[in-house]
N, CA, C and O atoms as CSV, one atom per row, in Angstrom:
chain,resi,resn,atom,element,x,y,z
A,1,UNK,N,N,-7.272,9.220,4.059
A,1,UNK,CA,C,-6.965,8.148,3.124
A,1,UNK,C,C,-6.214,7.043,3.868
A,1,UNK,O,O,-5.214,7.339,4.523
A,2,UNK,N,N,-6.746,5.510,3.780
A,2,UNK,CA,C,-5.984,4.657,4.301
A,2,UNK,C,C,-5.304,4.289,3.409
A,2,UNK,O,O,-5.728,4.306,2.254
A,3,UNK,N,N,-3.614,3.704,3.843
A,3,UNK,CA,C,-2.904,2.876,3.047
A,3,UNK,C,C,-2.974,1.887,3.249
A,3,UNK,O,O,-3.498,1.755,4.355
A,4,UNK,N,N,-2.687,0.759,2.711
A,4,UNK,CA,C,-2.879,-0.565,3.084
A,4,UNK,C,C,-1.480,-0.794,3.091
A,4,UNK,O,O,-0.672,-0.223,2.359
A,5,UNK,N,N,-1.178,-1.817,4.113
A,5,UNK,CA,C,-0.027,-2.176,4.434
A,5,UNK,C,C,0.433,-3.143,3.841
A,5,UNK,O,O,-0.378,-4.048,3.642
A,6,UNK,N,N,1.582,-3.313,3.429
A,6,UNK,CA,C,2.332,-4.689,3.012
A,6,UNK,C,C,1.891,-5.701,3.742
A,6,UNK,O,O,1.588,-5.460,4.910
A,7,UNK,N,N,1.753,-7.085,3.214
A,7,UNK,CA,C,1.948,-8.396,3.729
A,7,UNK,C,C,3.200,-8.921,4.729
A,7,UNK,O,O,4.362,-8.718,4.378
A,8,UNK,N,N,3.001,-9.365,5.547
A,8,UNK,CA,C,3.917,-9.779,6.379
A,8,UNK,C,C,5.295,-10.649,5.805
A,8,UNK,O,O,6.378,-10.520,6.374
A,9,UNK,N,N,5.150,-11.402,4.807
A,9,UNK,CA,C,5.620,-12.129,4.029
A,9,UNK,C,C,6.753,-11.028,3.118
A,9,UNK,O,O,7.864,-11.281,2.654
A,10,UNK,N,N,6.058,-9.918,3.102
A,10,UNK,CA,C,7.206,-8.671,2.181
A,10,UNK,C,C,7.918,-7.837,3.088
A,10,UNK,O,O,8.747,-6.984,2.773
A,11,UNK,N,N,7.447,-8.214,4.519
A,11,UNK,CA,C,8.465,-7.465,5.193
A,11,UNK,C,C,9.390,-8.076,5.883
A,11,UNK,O,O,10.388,-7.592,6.416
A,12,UNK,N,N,8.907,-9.507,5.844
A,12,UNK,CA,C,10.073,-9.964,6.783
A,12,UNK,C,C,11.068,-10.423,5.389
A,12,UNK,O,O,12.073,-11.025,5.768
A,13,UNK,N,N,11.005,-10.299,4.229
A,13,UNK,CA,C,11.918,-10.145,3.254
A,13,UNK,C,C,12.866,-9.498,3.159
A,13,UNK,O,O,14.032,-9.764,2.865
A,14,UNK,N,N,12.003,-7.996,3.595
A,14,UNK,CA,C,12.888,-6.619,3.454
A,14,UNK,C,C,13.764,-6.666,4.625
A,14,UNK,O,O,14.771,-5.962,4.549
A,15,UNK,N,N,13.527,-7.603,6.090
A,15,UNK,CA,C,14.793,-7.462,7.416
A,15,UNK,C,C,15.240,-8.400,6.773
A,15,UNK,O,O,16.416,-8.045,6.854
A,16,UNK,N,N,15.295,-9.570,6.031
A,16,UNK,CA,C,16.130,-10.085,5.774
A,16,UNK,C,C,17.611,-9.887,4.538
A,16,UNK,O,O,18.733,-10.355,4.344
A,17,UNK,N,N,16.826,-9.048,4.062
A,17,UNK,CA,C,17.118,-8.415,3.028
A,17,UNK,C,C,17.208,-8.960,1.972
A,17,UNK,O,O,18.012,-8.473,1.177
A,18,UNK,N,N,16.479,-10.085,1.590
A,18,UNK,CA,C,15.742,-10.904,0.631
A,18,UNK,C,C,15.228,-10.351,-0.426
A,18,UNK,O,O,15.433,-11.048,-1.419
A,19,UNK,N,N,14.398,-8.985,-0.734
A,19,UNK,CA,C,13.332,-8.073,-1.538
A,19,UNK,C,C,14.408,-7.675,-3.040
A,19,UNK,O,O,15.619,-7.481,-2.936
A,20,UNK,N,N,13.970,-7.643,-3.798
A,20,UNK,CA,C,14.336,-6.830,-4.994
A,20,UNK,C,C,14.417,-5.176,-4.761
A,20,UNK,O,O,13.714,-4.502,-4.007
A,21,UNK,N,N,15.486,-4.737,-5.638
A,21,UNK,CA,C,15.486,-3.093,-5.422
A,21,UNK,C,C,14.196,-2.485,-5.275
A,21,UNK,O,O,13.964,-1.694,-4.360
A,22,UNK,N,N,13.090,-2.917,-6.394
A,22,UNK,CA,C,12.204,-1.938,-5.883
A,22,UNK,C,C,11.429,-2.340,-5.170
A,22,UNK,O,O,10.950,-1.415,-4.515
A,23,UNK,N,N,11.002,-3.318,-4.916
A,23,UNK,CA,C,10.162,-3.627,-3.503
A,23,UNK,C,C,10.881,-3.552,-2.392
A,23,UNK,O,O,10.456,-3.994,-1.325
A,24,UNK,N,N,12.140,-2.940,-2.532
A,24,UNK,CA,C,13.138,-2.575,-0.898
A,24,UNK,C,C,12.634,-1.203,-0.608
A,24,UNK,O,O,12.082,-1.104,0.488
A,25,UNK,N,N,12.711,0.215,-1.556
A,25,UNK,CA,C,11.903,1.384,-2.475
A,25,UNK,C,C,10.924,1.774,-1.612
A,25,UNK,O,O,10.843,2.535,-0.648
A,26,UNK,N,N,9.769,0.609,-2.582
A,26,UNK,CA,C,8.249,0.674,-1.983
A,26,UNK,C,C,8.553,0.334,-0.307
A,26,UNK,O,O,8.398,1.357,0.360
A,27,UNK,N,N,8.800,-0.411,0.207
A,27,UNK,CA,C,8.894,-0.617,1.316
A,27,UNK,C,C,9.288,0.310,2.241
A,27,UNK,O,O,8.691,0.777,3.211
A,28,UNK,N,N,10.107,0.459,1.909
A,28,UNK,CA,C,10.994,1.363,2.665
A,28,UNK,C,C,10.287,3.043,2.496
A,28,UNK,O,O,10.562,3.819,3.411
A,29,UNK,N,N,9.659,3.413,1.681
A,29,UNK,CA,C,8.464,4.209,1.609
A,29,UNK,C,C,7.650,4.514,2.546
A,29,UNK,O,O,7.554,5.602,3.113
A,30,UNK,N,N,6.865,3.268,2.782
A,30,UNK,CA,C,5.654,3.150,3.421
A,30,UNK,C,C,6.174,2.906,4.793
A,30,UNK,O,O,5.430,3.187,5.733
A,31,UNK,N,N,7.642,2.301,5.085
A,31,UNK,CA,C,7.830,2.083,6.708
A,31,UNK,C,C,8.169,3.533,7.055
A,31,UNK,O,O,8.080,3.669,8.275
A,32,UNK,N,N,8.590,4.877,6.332
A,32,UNK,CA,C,9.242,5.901,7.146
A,32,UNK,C,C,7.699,6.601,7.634
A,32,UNK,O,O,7.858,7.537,8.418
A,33,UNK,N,N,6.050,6.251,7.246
A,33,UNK,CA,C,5.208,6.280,7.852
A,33,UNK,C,C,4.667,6.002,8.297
A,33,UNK,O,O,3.952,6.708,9.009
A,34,UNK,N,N,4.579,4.399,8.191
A,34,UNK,CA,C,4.326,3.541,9.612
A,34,UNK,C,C,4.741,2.763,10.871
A,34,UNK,O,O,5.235,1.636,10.843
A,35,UNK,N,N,4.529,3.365,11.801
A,35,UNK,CA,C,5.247,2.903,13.034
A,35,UNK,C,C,4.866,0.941,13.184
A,35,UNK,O,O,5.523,-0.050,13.501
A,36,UNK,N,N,3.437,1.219,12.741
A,36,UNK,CA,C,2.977,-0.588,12.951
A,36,UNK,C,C,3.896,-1.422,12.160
A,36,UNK,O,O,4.231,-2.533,12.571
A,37,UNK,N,N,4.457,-0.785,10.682
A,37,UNK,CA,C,4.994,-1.964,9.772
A,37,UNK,C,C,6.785,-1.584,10.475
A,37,UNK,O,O,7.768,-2.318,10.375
A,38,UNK,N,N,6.730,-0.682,10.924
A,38,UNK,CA,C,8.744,-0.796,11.023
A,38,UNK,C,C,8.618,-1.528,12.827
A,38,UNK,O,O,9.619,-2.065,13.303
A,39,UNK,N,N,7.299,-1.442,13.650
A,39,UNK,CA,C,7.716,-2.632,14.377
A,39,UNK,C,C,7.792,-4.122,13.691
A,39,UNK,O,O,8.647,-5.008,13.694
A,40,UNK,N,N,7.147,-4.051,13.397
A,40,UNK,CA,C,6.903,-5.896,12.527
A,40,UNK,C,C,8.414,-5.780,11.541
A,40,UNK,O,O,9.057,-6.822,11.408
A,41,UNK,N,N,8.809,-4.803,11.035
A,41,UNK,CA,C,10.391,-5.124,10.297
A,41,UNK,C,C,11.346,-5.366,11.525
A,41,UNK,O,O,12.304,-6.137,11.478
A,42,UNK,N,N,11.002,-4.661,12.582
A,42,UNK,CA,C,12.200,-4.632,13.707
A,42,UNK,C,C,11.792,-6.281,14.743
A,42,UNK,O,O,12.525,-7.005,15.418
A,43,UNK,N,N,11.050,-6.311,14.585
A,43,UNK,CA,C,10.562,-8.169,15.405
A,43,UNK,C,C,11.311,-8.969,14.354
A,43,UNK,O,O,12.266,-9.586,14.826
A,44,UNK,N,N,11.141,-9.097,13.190
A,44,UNK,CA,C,11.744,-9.715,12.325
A,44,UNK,C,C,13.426,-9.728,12.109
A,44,UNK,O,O,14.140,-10.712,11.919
A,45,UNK,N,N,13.797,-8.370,12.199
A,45,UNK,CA,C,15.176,-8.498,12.530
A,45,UNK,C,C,15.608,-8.855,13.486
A,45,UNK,O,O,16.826,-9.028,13.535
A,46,UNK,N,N,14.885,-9.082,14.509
A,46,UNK,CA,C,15.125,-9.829,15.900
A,46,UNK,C,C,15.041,-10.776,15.860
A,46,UNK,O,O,15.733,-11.259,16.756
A,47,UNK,N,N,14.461,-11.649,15.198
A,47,UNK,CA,C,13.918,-13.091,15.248
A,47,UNK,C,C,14.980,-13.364,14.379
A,47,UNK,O,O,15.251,-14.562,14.460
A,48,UNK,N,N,15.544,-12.904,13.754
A,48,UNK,CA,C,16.299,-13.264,12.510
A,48,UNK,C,C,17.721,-13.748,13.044
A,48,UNK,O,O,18.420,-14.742,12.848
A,49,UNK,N,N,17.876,-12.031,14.176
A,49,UNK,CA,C,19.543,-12.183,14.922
A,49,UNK,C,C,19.470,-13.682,16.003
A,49,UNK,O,O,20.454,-14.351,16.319
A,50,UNK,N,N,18.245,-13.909,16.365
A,50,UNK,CA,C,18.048,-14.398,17.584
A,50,UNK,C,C,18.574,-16.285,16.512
A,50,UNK,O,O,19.665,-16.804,16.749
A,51,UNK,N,N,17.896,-16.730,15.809
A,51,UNK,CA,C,17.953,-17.684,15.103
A,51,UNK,C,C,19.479,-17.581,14.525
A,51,UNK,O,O,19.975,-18.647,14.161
A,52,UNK,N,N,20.185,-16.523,14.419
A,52,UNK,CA,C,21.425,-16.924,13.960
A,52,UNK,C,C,22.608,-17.367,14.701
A,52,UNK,O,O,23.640,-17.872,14.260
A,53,UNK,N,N,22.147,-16.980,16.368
A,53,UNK,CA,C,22.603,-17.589,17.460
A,53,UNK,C,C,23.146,-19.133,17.695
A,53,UNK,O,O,24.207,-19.615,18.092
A,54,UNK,N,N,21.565,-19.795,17.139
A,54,UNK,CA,C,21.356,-21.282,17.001
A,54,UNK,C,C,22.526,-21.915,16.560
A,54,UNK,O,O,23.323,-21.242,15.906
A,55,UNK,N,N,22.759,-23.034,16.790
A,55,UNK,CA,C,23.822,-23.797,16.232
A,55,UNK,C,C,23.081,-24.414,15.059
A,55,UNK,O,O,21.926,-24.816,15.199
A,56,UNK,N,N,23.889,-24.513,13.616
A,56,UNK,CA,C,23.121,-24.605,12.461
A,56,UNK,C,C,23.516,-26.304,12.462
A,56,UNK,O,O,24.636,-26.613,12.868
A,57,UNK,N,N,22.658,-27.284,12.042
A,57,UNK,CA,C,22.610,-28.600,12.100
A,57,UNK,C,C,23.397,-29.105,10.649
A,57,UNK,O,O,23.191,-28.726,9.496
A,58,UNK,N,N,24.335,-30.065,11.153
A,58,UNK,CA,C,25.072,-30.651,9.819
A,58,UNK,C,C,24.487,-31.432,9.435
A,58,UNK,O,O,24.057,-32.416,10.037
A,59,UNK,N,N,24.298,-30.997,7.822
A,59,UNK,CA,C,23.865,-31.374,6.762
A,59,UNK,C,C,24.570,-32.023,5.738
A,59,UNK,O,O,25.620,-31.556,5.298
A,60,UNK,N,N,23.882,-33.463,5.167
A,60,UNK,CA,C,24.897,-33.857,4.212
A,60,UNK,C,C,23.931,-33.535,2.983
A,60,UNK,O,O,22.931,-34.193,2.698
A,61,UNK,N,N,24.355,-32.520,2.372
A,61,UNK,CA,C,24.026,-31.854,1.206
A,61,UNK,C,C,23.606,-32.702,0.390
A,61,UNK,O,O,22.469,-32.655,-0.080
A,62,UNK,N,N,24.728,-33.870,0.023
A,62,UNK,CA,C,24.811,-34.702,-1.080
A,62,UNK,C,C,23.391,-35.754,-1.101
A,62,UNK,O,O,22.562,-36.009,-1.974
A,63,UNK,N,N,23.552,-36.140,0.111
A,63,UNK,CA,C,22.422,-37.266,0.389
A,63,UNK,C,C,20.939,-36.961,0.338
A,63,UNK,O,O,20.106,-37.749,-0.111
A,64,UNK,N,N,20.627,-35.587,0.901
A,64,UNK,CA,C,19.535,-34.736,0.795
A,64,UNK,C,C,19.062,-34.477,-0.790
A,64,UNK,O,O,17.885,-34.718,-1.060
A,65,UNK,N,N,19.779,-34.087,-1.638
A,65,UNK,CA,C,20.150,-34.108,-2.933
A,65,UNK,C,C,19.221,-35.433,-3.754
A,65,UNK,O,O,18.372,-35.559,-4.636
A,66,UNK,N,N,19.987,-36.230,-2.846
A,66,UNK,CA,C,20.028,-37.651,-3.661
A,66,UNK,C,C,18.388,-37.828,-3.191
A,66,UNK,O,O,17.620,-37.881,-4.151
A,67,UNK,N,N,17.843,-37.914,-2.022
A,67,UNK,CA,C,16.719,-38.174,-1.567
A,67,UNK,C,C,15.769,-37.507,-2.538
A,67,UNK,O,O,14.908,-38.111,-3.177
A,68,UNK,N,N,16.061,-35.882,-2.603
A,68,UNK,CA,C,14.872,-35.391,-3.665
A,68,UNK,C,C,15.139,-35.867,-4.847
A,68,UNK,O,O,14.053,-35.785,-5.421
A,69,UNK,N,N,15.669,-36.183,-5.364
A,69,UNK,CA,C,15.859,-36.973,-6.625
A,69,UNK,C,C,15.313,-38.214,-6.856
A,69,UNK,O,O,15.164,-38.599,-8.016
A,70,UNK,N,N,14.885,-39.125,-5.601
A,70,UNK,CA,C,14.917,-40.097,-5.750
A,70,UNK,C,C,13.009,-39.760,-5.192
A,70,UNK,O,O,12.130,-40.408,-5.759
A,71,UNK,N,N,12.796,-39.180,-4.573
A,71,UNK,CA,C,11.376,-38.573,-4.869
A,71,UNK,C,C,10.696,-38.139,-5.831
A,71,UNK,O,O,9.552,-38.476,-6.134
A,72,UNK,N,N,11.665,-37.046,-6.567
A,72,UNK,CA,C,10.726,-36.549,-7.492
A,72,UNK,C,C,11.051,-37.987,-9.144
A,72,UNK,O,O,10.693,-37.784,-10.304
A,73,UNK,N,N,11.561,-38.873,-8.784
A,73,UNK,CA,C,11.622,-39.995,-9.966
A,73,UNK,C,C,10.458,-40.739,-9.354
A,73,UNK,O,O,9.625,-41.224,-10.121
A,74,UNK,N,N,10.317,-40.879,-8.033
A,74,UNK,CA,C,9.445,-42.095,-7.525
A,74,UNK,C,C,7.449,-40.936,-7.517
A,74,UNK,O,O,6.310,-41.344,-7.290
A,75,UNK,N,N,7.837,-39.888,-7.783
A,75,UNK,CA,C,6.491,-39.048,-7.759
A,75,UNK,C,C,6.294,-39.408,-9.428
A,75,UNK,O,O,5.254,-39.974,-9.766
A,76,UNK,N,N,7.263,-39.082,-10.392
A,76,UNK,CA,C,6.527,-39.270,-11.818
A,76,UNK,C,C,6.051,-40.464,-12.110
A,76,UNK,O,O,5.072,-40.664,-12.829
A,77,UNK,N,N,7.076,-41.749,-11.277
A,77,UNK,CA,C,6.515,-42.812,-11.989
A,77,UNK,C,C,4.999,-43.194,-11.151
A,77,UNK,O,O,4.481,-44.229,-11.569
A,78,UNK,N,N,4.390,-42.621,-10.248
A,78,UNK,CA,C,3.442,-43.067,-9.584
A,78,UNK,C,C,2.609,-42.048,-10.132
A,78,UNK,O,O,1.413,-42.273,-9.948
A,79,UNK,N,N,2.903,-40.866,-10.825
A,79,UNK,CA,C,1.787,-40.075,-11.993
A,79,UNK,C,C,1.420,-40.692,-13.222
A,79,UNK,O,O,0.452,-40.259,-13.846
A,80,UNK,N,N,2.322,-41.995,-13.786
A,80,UNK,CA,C,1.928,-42.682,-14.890
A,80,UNK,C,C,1.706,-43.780,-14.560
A,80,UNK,O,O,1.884,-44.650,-15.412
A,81,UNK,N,N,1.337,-44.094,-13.501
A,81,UNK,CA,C,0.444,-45.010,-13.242
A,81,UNK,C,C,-0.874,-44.880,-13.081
A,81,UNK,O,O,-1.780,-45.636,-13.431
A,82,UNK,N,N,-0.909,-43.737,-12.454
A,82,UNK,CA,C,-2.625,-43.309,-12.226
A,82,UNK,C,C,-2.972,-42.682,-13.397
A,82,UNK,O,O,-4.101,-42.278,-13.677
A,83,UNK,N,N,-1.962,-42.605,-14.094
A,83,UNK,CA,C,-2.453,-41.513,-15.228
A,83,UNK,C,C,-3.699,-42.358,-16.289
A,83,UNK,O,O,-3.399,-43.402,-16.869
A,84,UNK,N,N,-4.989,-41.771,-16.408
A,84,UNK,CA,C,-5.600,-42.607,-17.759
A,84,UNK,C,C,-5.532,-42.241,-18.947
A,84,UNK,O,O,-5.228,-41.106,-19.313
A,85,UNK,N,N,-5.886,-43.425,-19.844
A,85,UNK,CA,C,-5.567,-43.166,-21.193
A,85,UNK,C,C,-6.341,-43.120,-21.762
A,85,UNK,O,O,-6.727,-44.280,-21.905
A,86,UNK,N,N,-7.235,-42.170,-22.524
A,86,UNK,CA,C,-8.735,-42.101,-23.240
A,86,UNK,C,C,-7.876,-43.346,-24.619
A,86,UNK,O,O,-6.812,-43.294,-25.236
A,87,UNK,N,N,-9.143,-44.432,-24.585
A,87,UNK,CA,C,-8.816,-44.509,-25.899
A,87,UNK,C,C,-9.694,-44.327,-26.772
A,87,UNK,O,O,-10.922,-44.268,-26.708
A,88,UNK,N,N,-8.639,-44.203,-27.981
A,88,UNK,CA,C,-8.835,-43.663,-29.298
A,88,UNK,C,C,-9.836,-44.176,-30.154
A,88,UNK,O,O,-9.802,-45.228,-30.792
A,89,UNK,N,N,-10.966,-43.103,-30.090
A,89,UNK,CA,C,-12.002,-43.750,-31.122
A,89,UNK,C,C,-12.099,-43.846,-32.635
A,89,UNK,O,O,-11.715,-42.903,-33.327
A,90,UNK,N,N,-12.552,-44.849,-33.121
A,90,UNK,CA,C,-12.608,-44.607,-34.415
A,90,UNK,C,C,-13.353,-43.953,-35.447
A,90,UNK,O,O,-13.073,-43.812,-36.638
A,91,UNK,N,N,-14.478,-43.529,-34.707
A,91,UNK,CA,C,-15.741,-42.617,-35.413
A,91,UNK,C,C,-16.438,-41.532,-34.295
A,91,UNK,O,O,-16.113,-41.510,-33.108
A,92,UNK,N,N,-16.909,-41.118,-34.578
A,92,UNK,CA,C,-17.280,-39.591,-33.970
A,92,UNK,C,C,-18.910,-39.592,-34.025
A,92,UNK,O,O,-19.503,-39.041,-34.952
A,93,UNK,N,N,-19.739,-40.401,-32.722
A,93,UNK,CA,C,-20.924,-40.089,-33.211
A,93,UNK,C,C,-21.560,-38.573,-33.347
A,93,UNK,O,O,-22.742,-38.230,-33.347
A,94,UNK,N,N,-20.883,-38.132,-33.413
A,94,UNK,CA,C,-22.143,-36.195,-33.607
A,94,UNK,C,C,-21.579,-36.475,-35.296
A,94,UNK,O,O,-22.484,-36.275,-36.105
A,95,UNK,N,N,-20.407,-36.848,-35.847
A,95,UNK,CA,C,-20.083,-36.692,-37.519
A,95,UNK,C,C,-21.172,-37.483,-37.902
A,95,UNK,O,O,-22.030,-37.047,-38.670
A,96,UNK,N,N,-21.211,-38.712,-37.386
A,96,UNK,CA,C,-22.036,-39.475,-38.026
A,96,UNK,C,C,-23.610,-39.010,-37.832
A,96,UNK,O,O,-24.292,-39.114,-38.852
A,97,UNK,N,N,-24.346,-38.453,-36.516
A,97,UNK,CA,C,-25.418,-37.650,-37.146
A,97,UNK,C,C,-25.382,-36.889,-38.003
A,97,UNK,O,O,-26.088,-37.001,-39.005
A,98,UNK,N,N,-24.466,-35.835,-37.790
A,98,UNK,CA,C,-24.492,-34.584,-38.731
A,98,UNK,C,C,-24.406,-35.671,-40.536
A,98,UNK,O,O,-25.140,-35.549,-41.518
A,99,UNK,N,N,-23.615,-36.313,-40.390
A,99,UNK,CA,C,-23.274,-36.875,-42.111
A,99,UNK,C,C,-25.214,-37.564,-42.540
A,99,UNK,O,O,-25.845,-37.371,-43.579
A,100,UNK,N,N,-25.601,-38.254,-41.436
A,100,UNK,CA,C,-27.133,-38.764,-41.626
A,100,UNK,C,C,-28.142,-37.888,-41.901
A,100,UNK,O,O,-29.163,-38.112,-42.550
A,101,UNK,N,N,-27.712,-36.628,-41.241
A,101,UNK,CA,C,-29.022,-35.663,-41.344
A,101,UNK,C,C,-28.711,-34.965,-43.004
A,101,UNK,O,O,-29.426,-34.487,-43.884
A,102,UNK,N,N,-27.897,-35.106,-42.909
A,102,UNK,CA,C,-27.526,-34.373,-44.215
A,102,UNK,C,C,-27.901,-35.265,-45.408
A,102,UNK,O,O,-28.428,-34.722,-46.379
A,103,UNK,N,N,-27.697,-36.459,-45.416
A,103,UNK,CA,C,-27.832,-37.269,-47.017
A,103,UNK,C,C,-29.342,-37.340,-46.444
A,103,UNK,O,O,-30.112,-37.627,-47.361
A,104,UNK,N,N,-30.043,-37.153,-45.120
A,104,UNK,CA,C,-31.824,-37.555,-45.109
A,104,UNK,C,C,-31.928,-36.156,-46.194
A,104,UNK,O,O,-32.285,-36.245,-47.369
A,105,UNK,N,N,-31.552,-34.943,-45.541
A,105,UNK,CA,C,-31.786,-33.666,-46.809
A,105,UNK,C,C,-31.836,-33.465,-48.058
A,105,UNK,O,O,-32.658,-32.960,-48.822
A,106,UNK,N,N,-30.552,-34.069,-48.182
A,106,UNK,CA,C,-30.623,-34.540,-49.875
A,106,UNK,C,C,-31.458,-35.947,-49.900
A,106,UNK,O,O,-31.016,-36.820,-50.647
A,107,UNK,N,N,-32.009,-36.079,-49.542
A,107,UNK,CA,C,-32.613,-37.210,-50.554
A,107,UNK,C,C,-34.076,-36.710,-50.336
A,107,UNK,O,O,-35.015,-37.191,-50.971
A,108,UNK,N,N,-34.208,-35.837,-49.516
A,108,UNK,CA,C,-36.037,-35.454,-49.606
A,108,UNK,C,C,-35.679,-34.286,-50.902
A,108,UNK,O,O,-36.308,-34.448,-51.948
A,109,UNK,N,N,-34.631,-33.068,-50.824
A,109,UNK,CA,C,-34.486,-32.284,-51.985
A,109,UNK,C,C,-34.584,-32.716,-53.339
A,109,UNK,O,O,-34.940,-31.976,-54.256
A,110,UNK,N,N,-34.142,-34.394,-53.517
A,110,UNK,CA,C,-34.086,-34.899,-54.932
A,110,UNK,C,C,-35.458,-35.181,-55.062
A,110,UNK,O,O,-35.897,-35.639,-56.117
């Protein structure tokens, strides 16, 4: 029987320790039998320690903030611009067959 392995994406969760209880569980399951997925957890915890080394770049929170804000206002108003507007009809040609075929009926029935 093959198992299929987790996605790469759920394990480098689990070295980060990112995962919900039970997908830590399941995981942690399936790595005490596979050697392929607890290397790929152990590269990941490496890559992880190795990146925390890095000097982390100062950030002005506030301004970053302000930028997506000032994107996602400048994304809606450029969605109601392109946006079209059906307009609104005043009659319905299929009613108006259907209403024609119907008084032709009655008037051959009379």
């Amino acid at each position: 029987m093959t198992t299929q392995h987790p996605s790469e994406a759920d394990l480098a969760l689990l070295a980060g320790g990112d995962c919900g209880a039970f997908a830590r569980f399941r995981l942690n399951r399936h790595l005490q039998d596979c050697g392929e997925c607890q290397a790929k957890v152990a590269d990941f915890v490496a890559l992880r320690e190795e990146t925390a080394l890095l000097p982390e770049p100062a950030l002005n929170w506030d301004l970053l903030a302000a930028e997506m804000r000032a994107n996602i206002h400048l994304g809606l108003e450029a969605g109601e611009c392109i946006r079209t507007r059906q307009p609104a009809r005043s009659w319905n040609p299929r009613v108006a067959i259907a209403f024609a075929s119907l008084l032709l009926v009655l008037a051959q029935a009379s």
